[in-house]
C-alpha positions as CSV (number, residue, x, y, z in Angstrom):
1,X,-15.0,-37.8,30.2
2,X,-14.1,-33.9,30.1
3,X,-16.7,-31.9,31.3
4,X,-16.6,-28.5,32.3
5,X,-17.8,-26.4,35.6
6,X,-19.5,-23.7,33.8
7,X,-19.7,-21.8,30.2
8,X,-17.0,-19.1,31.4
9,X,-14.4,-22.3,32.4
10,X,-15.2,-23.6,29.2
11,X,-14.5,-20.8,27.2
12,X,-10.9,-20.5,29.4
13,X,-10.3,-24.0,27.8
14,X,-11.3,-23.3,24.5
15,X,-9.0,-20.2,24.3
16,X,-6.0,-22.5,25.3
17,X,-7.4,-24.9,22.3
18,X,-7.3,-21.8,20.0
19,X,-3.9,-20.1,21.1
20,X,-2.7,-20.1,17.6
21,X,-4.8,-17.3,16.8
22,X,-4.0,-15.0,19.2
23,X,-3.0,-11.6,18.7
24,X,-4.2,-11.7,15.1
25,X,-4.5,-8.3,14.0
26,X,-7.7,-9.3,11.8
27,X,-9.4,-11.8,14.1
28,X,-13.2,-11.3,14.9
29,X,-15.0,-13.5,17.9
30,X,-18.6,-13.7,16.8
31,X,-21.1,-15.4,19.9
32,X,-24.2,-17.5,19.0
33,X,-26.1,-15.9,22.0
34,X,-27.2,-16.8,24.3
35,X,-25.2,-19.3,25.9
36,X,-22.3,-18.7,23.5
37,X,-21.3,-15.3,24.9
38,X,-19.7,-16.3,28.1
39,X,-17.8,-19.1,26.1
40,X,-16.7,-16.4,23.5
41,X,-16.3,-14.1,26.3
42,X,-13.0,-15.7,27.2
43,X,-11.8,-16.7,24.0
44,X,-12.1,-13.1,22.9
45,X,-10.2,-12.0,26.2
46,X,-7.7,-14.4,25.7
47,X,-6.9,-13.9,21.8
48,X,-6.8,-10.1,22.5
49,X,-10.3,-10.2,19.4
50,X,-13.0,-8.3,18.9
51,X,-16.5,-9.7,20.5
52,X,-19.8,-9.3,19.1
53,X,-22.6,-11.5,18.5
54,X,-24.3,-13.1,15.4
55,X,-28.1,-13.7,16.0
56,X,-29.9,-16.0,13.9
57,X,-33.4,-17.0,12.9
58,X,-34.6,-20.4,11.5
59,X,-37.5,-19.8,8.8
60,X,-39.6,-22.0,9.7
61,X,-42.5,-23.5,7.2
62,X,-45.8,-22.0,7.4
63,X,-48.2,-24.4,10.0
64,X,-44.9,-26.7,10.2
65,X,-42.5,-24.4,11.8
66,X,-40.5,-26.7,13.2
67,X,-39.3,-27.9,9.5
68,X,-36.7,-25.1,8.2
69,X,-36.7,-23.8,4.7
70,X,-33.8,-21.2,5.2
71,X,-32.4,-18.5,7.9
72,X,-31.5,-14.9,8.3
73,X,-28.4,-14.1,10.5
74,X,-27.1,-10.5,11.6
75,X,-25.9,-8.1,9.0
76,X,-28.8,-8.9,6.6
77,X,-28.1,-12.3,5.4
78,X,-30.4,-14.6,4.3
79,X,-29.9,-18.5,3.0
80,X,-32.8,-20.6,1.9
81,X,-33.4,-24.0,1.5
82,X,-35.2,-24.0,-2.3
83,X,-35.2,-27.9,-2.2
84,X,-37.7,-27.3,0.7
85,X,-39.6,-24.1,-0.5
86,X,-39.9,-26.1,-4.0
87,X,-40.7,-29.4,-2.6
88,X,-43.4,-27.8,-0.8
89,X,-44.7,-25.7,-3.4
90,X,-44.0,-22.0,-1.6
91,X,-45.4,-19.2,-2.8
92,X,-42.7,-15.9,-2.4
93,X,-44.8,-14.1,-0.8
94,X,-45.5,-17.0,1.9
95,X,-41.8,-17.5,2.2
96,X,-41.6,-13.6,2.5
97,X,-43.6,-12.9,4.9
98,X,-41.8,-15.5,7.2
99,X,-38.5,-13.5,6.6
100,X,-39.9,-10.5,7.5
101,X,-41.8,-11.6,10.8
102,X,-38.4,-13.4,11.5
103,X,-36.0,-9.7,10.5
104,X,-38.0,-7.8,13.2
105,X,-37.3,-10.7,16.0
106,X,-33.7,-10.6,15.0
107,X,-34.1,-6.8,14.5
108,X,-35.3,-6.4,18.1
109,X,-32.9,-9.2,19.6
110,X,-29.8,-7.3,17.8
111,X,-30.8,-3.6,19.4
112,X,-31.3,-6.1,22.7
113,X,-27.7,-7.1,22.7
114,X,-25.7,-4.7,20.6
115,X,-28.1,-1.3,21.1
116,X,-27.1,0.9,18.4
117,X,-23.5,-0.6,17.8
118,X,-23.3,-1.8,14.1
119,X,-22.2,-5.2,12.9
120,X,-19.0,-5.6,12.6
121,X,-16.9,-5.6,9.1
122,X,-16.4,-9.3,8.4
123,X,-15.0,-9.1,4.5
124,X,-11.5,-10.6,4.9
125,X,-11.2,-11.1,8.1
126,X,-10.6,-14.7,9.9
127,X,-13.8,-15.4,12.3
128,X,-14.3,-17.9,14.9
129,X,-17.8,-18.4,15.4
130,X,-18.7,-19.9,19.4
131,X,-21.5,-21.0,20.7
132,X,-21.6,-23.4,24.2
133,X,-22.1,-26.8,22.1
134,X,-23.5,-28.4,19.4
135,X,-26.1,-31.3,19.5
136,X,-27.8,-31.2,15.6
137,X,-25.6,-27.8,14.5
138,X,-28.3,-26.9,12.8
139,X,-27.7,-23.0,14.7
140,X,-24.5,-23.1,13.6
141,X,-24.6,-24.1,10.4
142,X,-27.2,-21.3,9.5
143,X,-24.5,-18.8,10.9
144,X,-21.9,-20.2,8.8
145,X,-24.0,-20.1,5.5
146,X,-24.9,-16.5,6.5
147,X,-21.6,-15.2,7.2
148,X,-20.0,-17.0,4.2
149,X,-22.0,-14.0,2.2
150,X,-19.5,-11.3,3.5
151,X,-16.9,-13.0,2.4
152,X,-14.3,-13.8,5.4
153,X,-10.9,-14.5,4.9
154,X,-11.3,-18.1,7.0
155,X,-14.2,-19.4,9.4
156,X,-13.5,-20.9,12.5
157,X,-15.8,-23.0,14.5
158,X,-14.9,-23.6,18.2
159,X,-16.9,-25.4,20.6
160,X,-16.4,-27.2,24.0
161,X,-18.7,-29.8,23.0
162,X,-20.1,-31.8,20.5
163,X,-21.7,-35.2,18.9
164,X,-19.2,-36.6,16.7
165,X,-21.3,-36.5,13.4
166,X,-22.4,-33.4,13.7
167,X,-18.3,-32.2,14.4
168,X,-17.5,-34.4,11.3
169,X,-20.0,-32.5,9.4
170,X,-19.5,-29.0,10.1
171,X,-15.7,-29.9,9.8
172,X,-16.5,-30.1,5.7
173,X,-18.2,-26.7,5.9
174,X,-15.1,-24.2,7.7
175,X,-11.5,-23.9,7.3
176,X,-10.8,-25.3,10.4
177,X,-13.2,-26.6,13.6
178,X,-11.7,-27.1,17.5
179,X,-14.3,-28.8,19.8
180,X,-12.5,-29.8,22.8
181,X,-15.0,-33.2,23.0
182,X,-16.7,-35.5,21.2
183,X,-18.1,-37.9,22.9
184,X,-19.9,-40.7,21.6
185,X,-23.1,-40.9,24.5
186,X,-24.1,-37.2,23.5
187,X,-27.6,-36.8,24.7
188,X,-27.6,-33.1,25.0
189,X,-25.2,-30.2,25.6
190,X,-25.8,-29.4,29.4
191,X,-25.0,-33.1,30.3
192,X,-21.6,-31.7,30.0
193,X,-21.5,-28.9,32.2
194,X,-21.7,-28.4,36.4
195,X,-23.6,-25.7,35.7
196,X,-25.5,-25.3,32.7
197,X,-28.0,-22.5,34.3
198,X,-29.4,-20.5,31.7
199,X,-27.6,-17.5,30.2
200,X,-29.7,-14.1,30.8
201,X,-30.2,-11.3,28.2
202,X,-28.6,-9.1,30.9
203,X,-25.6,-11.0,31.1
204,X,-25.0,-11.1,27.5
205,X,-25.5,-7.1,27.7
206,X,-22.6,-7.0,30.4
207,X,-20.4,-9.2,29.0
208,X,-20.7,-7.5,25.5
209,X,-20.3,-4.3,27.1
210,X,-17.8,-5.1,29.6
211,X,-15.7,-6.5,25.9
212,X,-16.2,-3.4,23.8
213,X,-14.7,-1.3,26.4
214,X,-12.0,-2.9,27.2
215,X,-11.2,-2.7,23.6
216,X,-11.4,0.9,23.2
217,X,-9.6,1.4,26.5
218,X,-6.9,-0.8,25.3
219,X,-6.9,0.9,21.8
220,X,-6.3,4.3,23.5
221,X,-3.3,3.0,25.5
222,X,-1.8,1.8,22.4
223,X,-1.8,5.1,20.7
């Protein structure tokens, strides 16, 4: 079964999985961080995109945090589950005050990563969204319902790795998925990796800033 040596290798593969992009004049690489941004790391290098990072938050239900009733995702999106808030009998202001507890944790996680750097434009633009595996999706399907609210031209979800139901699912939800495996004794992500050591804040500050100016240094050479 494929397995791969660590997130950066995987992200070499992945790129070669998504060659048909390349060199896309309106492509966008957005990293579920924090494992995600080595992965994206390379694709982005590869397709000759622009890197950045989409954070998100579950809102979790008041004293049963673990069940979601929505999530908020970089650039001010928010998606809620109002099968859950109704089901439960919400109040706003409860589900509120969630969101807003959640907004400065995403707040303070975005200035973390990106500083002062604003999100990138998304409207009309084709974005791949990368994260280092799936096992529910759940992450990832919050960022898709987020980023469907600035209306890309296409969303793209690449993976290494992945259970095949939740690949079948997500398929349903994006123009187009690549997940390089699915195999069928998934137990969890980092059983498919050498090295599965976990990715640091710092290293998704380098590897974000190591991107960005490698961009503008390549958009001054082309001028």
């Amino acid at each position: 079964m494929l397995s791969f040596a660590n997130r950066r290798e995987a992200g070499r593969r992945l790129a070669e999985a998504l060659s048909a992009y390349a060199g896309r004049q309106d492509l966008l690489v957005l990293a579920l961080p924090r494992g995600g941004v080595p992965v994206a790391f390379e694709v982005a290098k590869a397709l000759g995109a622009e890197l950045d990072v989409i954070v998100v938050r579950k809102l979790g239900v008041p004293y049963q945090e673990e069940l979601a009733m929505g999530a908020i995702a970089s650039g001010g999106a928010k998606v809620l589950n109002q099968d859950v808030i109704a089901g439960l009998g919400l109040a706003e202001e409860a589900v509120e005050a969630v969101a807003q507890k959640e907004a400065e944790e995403l707040a303070r996680r975005e200035r973390l990563f990106r500083g002062d750097r604003p999100f990138p434009k998304v409207q009309g633009r084709t974005v791949i969204l990368i994260d280092d595996g799936l096992a529910t999706g759940a992450t990832m399907r919050a960022a898709i319902a987020a980023l469907k609210s600035f209306k890309p031209a296409a969303i793209v979800v690449a993976v290494p790795v992945a259970p095949p139901d939740t690949a079948a699912k997500l398929r349903e939800e994006v123009d187009d998925l690549v997940c390089l495996a699915t195999p069928e004794n998934f137990y969890a992500v980092g059983q498919w990796y050498v090295d599965f050591s976990q990715t640091s804040d710092e290293e998704v500050r380098e590897l974000l800033e190591k991107a960005w100016q490698e961009r503008q240094n390549s958009a001054q050479r082309s001028r």
